[in-house]
C-alpha positions in Angstrom: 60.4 -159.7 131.3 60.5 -156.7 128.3 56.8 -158.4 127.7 55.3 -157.8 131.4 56.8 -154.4 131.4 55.3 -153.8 128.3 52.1 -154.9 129.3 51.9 -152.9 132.7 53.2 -149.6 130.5 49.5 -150.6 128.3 47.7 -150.8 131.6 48.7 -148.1 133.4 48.0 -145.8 130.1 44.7 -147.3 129.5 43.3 -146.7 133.1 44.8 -142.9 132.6 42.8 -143.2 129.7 40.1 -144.0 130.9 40.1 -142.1 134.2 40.2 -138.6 131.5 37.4 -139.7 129.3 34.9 -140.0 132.9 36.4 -136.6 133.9 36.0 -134.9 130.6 32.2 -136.3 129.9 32.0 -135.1 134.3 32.9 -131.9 133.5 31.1 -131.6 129.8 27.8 -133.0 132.0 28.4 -129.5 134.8 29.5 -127.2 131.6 26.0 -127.7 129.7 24.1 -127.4 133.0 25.2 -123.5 133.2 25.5 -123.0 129.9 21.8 -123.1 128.4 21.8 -120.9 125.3 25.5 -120.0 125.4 28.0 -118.8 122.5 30.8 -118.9 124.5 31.0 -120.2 128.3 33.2 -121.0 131.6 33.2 -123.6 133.4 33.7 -121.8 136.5 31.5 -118.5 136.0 28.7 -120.2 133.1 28.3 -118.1 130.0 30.4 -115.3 128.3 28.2 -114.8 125.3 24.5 -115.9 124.6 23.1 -116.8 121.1 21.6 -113.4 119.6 18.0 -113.0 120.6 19.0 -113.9 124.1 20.4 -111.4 127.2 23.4 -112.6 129.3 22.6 -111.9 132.9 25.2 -111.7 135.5 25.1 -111.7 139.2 27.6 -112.0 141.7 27.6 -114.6 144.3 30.8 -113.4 147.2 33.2 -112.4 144.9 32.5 -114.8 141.9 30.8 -114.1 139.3 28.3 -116.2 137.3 26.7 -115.6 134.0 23.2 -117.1 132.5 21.6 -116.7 129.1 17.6 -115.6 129.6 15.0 -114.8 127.2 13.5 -111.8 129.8 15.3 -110.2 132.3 14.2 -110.6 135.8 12.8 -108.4 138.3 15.2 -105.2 139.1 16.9 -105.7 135.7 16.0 -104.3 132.1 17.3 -105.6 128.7 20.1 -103.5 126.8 20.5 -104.8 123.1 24.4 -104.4 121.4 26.2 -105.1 118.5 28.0 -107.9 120.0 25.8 -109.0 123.3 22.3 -108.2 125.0 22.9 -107.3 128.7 20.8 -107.7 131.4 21.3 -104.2 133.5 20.2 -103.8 137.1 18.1 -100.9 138.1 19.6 -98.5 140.0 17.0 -98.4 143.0 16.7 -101.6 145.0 12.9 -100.1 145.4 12.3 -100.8 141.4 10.7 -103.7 140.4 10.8 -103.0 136.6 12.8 -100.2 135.0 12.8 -98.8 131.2 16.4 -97.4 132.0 19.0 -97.5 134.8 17.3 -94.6 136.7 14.2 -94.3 135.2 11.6 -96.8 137.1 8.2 -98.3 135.7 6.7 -100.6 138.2 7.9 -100.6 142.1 8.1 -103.3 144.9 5.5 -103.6 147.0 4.9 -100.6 150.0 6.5 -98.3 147.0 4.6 -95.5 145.1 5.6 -94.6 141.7 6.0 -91.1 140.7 7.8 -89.9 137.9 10.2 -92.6 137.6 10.6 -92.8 141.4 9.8 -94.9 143.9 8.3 -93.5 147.3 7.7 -94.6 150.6 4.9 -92.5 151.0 3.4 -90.1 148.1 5.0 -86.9 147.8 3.7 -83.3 148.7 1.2 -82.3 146.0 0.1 -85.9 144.7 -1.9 -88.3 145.6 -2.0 -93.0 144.8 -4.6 -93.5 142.4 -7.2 -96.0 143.5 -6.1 -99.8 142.3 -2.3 -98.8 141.4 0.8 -97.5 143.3 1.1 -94.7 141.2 1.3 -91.0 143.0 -0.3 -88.4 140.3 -0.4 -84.4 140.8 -3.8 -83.2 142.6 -5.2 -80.2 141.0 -4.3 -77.0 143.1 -6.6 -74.3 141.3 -5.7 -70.6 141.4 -8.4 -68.2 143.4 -11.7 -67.2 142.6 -12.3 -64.5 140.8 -14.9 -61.7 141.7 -18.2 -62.3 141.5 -20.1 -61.6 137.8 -22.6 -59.3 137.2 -26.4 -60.1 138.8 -27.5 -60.7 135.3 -31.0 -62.7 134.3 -31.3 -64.0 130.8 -28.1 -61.3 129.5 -30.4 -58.8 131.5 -29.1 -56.6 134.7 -32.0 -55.2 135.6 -36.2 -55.4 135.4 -36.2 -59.1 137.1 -36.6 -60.0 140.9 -33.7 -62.4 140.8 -30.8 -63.2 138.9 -27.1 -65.5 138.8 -23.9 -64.4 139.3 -20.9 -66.5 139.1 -17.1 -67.0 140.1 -14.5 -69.0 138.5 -10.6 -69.8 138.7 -8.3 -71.1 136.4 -6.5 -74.6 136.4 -2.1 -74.8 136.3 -1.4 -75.7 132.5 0.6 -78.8 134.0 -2.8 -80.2 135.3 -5.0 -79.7 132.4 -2.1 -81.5 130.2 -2.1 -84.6 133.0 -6.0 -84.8 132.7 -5.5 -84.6 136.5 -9.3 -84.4 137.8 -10.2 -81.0 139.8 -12.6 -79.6 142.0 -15.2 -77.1 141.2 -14.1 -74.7 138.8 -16.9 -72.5 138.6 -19.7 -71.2 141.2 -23.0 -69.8 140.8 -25.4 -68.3 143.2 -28.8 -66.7 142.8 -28.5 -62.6 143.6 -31.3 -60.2 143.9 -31.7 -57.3 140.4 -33.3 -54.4 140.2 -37.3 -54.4 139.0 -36.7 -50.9 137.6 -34.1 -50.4 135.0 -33.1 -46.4 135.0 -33.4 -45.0 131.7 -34.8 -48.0 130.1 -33.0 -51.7 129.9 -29.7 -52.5 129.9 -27.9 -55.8 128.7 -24.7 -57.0 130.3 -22.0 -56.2 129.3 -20.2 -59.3 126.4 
């Protein structure tokens, strides 16, 4: 009788056995499906820490929270390298397609102008999308003309039928530092000069 109990005892604990060893290699098979590249990882939310040349990204999924290990970050994220872990940090605007810092954007979704680390809907006051990109870049607003020059002919005011006189304006420092391109900067026009100089020829002036 001692030897049938004894016998269904060594049953019983080898199915337990055996029911722990399918569970454990079960669960070991789902752990190294989320946990590609991981230091340190969870079951339940995938990896904690990543190995060091990779960034730990986490999203949220309801109110859980899941982490991967990725070489590059995705769209609408940029890389942050620590001491102790490489993050994976969302950009700020949902607009931003790829960011060098939390608010600063570099590329943005499509229907989006970039300017200045923005995105835009439309382009704003004052600028202009360059032909093949979504970039918005400052047009050139010049300052007025200025009067018109002396009638002049060959540094001479005088003792020729006609002449040139010219008009120019200046360009905003901020433009000529963009190499933003402007419109006409100087004007010229032909002017009639006197044949006769009074009092014998004069030069103009500079």
């Amino acid at each position: 009788m001692q030897w049938i109990i004894f016998m269904l005892l060594l049953f019983i604990s080898s199915m337990e056995m055996l029911t722990q060893n399918r569970w454990k290699k079960q669960a070991s098979a789902g752990l190294l499906e989320n946990c590609t590249g991981c230091v340190l990882c969870s079951e339940d939310n995938g990896c904690i820490t990543c190995h060091h040349r990779l960034f730990l990204l986490i999203w949220r999924d309801g109110i859980r929270q899941y982490g991967m290990c990725v070489h590059t970050c995705p769209p609408g994220y940029f890389g942050v390298r620590g001491l102790e872990v490489n993050r994976c940090t969302k950009c700020r605007s949902p607009s931003c397609e790829s960011c060098f810092s939390r608010d600063f954007c570099m590329k943005c979704k499509d229907k989006f102008y970039l300017y200045k680390g923005q995105c835009f809907r439309q382009c704003p006051p004052g600028t202009a999308a360059q032909p093949g990109t979504r970039e918005c870049q400052e047009t050139c607003e010049p300052g007025p003309w200025s009067e018109w020059s002396a009638c002049t002919h060959e540094s001479r005011t005088c003792g020729c039928k006609w002449g040139v006189e010219t008009r120019v304006r200046e360009v905003p420092e901020a433009a000529r530092e963009d190499g933003t391109a402007c419109p006409a900067l100087l004007e010229t026009r032909r002017c009639r000069m006197k044949k006769h100089c009074p009092g014998g020829e004069h030069r103009a002036a500079g």
